[in-house]
C-alpha positions as a Markdown table, in Angstrom:
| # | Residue | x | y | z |
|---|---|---|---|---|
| 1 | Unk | 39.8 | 82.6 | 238.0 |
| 2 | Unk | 35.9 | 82.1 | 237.9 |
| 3 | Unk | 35.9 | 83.2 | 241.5 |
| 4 | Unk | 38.1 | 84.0 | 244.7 |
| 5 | Unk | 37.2 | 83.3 | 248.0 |
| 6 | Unk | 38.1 | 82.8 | 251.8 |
| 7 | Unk | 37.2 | 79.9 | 253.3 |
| 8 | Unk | 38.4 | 79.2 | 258.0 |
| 9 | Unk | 38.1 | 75.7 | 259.5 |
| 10 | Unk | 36.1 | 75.0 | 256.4 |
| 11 | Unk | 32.9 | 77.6 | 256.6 |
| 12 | Unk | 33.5 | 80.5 | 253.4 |
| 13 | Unk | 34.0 | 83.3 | 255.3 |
| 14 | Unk | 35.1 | 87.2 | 254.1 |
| 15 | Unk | 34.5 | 88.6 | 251.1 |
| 16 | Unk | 33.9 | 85.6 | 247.6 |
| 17 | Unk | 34.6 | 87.6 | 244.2 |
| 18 | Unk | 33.2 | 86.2 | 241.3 |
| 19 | Unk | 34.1 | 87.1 | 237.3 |
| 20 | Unk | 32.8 | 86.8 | 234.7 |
| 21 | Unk | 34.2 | 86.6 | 231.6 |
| 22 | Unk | 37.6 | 87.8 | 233.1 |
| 23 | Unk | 35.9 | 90.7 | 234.5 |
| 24 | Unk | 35.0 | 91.2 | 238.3 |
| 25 | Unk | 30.7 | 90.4 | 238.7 |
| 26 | Unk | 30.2 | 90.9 | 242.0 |
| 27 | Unk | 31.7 | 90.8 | 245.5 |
| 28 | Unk | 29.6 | 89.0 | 248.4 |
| 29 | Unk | 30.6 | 89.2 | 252.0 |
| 30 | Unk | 30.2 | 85.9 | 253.7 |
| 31 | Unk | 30.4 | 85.3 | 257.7 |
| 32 | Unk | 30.5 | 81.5 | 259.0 |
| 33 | Unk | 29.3 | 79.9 | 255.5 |
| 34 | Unk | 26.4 | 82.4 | 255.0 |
| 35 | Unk | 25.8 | 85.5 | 253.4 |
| 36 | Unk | 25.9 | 88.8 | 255.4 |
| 37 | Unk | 26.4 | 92.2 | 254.9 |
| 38 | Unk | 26.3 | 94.2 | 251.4 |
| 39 | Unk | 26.6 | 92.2 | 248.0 |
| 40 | Unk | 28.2 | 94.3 | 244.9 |
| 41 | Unk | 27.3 | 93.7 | 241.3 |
| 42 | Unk | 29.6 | 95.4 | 238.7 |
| 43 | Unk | 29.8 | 96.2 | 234.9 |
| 44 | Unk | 32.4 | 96.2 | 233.1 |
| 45 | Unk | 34.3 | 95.5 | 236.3 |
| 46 | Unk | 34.5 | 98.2 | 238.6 |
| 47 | Unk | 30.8 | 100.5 | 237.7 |
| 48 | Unk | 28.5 | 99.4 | 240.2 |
| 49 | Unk | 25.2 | 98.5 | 239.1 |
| 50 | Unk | 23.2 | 96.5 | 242.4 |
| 51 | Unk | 24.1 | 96.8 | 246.0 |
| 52 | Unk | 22.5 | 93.9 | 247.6 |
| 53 | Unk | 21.6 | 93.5 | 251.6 |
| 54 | Unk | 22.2 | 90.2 | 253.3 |
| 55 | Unk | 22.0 | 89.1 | 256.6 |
| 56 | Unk | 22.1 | 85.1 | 257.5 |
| 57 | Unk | 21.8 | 83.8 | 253.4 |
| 58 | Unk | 18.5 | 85.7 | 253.0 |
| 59 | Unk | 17.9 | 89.1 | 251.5 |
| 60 | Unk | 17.1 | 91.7 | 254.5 |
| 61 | Unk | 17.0 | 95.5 | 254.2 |
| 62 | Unk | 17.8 | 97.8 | 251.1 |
| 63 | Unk | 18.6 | 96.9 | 247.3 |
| 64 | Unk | 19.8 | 99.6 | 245.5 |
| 65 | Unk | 20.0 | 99.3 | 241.5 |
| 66 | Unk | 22.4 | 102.3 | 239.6 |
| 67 | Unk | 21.1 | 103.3 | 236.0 |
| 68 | Unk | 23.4 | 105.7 | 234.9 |
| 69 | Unk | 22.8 | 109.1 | 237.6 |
| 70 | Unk | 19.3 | 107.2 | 238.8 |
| 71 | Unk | 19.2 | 104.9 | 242.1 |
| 72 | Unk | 16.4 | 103.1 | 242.8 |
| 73 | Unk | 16.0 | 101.4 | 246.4 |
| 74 | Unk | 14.0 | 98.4 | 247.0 |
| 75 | Unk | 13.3 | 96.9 | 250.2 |
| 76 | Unk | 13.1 | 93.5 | 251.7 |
| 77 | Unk | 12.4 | 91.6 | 254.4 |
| 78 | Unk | 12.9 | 87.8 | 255.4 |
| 79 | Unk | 13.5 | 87.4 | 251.9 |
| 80 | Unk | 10.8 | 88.8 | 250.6 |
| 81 | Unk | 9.9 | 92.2 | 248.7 |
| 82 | Unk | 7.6 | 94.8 | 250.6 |
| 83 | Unk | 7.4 | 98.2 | 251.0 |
| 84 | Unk | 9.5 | 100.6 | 252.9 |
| 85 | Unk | 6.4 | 101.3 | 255.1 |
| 86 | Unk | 6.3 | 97.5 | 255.7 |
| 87 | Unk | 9.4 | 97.2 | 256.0 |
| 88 | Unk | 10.0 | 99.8 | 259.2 |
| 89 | Unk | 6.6 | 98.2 | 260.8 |
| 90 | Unk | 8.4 | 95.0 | 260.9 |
| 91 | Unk | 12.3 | 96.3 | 262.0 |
């Protein structure tokens, strides 16, 4: 399948998985038709590579990226990329 997915009373709702060339490419949790909560990205199917924060369709809080034993953490807000200082100020 290119993707697998829970929809109730026609809103996507749960968590969507999407593949990619038969392998799994991420996992996104949905609530009521939007994004919310943490998005996976994977290689090769199960190594995960991006850990995404969403809350109402629009990127809010931490992104982490994986390179190998390095995690990098980058932060947003409504949408947006700041800094972890801006980002505090403005939680």
């Amino acid at each position: 399948p290119n993707t697998i997915e829970e929809w109730n009373c026609g809103e996507q709702t749960g968590i969507t998985t999407v593949f990619v060339g038969g392998e799994k490419y991420c996992e996104i949790s949905y609530v009521n038709g939007k994004k919310n909560g943490m998005e996976r990205r994977f290689r090769n199917g199960n190594t995960i590579t991006e850990e995404i924060s969403w809350v109402n369709d629009v990127r809010q809080g931490p992104t982490y990226s994986y390179v190998g034993e390095t995690k990098k953490t980058d932060w947003y807000h409504s949408g947006k990329k700041v800094t972890k200082g801006a980002y505090d100020l403005n939680m």
